[in-house]
C-alpha positions in Angstrom: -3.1 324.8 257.9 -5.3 325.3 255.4 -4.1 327.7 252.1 -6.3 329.5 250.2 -5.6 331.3 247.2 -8.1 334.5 246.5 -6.0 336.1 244.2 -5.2 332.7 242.1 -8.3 332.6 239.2 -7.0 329.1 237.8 -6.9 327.7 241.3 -8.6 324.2 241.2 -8.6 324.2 237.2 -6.1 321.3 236.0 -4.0 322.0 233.1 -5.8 318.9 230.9 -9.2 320.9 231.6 -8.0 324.1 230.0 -6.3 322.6 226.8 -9.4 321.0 226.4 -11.6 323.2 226.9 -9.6 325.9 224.6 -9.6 322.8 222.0 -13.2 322.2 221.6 -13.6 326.2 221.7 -10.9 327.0 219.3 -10.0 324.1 217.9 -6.3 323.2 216.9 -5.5 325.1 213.9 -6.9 328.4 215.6 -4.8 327.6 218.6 -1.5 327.2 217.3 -2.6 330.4 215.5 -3.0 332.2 218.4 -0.6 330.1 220.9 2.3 329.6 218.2 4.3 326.8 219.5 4.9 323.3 217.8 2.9 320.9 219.6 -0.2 323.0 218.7 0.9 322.8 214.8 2.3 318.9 214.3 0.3 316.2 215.0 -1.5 318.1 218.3 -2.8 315.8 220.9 -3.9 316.7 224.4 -1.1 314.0 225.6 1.7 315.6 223.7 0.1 319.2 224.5 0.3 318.3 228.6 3.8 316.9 228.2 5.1 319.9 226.5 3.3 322.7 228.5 4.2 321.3 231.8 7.8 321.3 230.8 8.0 324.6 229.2 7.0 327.2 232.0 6.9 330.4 229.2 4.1 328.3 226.9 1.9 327.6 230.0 1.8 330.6 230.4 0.5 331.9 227.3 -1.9 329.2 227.7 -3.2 330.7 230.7 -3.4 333.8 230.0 -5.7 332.6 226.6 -7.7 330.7 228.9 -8.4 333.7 231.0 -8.9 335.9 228.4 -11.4 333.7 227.1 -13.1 332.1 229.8 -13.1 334.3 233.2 
Protein backbone atom coordinates (compact mmCIF):
# COMPACT_ATOMS: atom_id res chain seq x y z
CA UNK A 1 0.00 0.00 0.00
CA UNK A 2 1.43 2.85 -1.21
CA UNK A 3 1.10 6.37 1.15
CA UNK A 4 1.15 9.50 -0.25
CA UNK A 5 1.25 12.65 1.53
CA UNK A 6 -0.53 15.73 -0.46
CA UNK A 7 -0.91 17.84 2.32
CA UNK A 8 2.90 17.14 3.72
CA UNK A 9 5.11 20.21 1.79
CA UNK A 10 8.54 18.84 3.37
CA UNK A 11 7.65 15.38 2.22
CA UNK A 12 10.83 13.89 0.49
CA UNK A 13 13.07 16.92 1.91
CA UNK A 14 15.66 15.38 4.60
CA UNK A 15 16.39 17.33 7.59
CA UNK A 16 20.42 17.73 6.54
CA UNK A 17 18.95 19.35 3.18
CA UNK A 18 17.08 22.11 4.94
CA UNK A 19 19.77 23.10 7.62
CA UNK A 20 21.91 23.41 4.81
CA UNK A 21 20.19 25.04 2.58
CA UNK A 22 18.91 27.67 5.35
CA UNK A 23 22.93 27.83 6.14
CA UNK A 24 24.30 28.86 2.86
CA UNK A 25 21.05 31.21 2.57
CA UNK A 26 21.26 32.72 6.04
CA UNK A 27 24.27 31.83 7.23
CA UNK A 28 24.86 30.85 11.05
CA UNK A 29 24.85 34.05 12.86
CA UNK A 30 21.48 35.15 11.11
CA UNK A 31 20.04 31.77 11.95
CA UNK A 32 20.58 31.55 15.54
CA UNK A 33 19.14 35.15 15.20
CA UNK A 34 16.11 34.08 13.91
CA UNK A 35 15.97 30.27 15.20
CA UNK A 36 17.46 31.14 18.83
CA UNK A 37 18.67 27.94 20.16
CA UNK A 38 22.33 27.00 21.25
CA UNK A 39 23.56 24.84 18.65
CA UNK A 40 22.94 27.67 16.16
CA UNK A 41 25.08 30.13 18.49
CA UNK A 42 28.32 27.83 19.87
CA UNK A 43 30.45 26.35 17.62
CA UNK A 44 27.40 25.45 14.88
CA UNK A 45 27.97 22.59 12.69
CA UNK A 46 25.54 20.76 10.45
CA UNK A 47 26.45 17.43 12.59
CA UNK A 48 25.80 18.94 15.91
CA UNK A 49 22.68 21.00 14.24
CA UNK A 50 21.11 17.25 12.99
CA UNK A 51 21.84 15.70 16.34
CA UNK A 52 20.09 18.36 18.34
CA UNK A 53 17.07 19.07 16.01
CA UNK A 54 16.16 15.42 15.70
CA UNK A 55 16.08 15.17 19.45
CA UNK A 56 14.30 18.19 20.28
CA UNK A 57 10.81 17.91 18.39
CA UNK A 58 9.80 21.98 19.43
CA UNK A 59 13.31 23.25 17.53
CA UNK A 60 12.48 21.21 14.33
CA UNK A 61 9.88 22.62 14.19
CA UNK A 62 10.81 26.21 14.07
CA UNK A 63 13.18 24.98 11.58
CA UNK A 64 10.53 23.96 9.39
CA UNK A 65 8.47 26.41 9.61
CA UNK A 66 11.71 28.94 8.60
CA UNK A 67 12.30 26.67 5.76
CA UNK A 68 8.83 27.04 4.56
CA UNK A 69 8.59 30.42 5.05
CA UNK A 70 11.49 30.89 3.06
CA UNK A 71 11.65 28.42 0.53
CA UNK A 72 8.00 27.15 -0.56
Amino acid sequence: MTHTQKNNPLHGITLEHIVTRLVAHYGWDELARAVDINCFRNDPSIKSSLKFLRKTPWARTKVEALYLAGFD
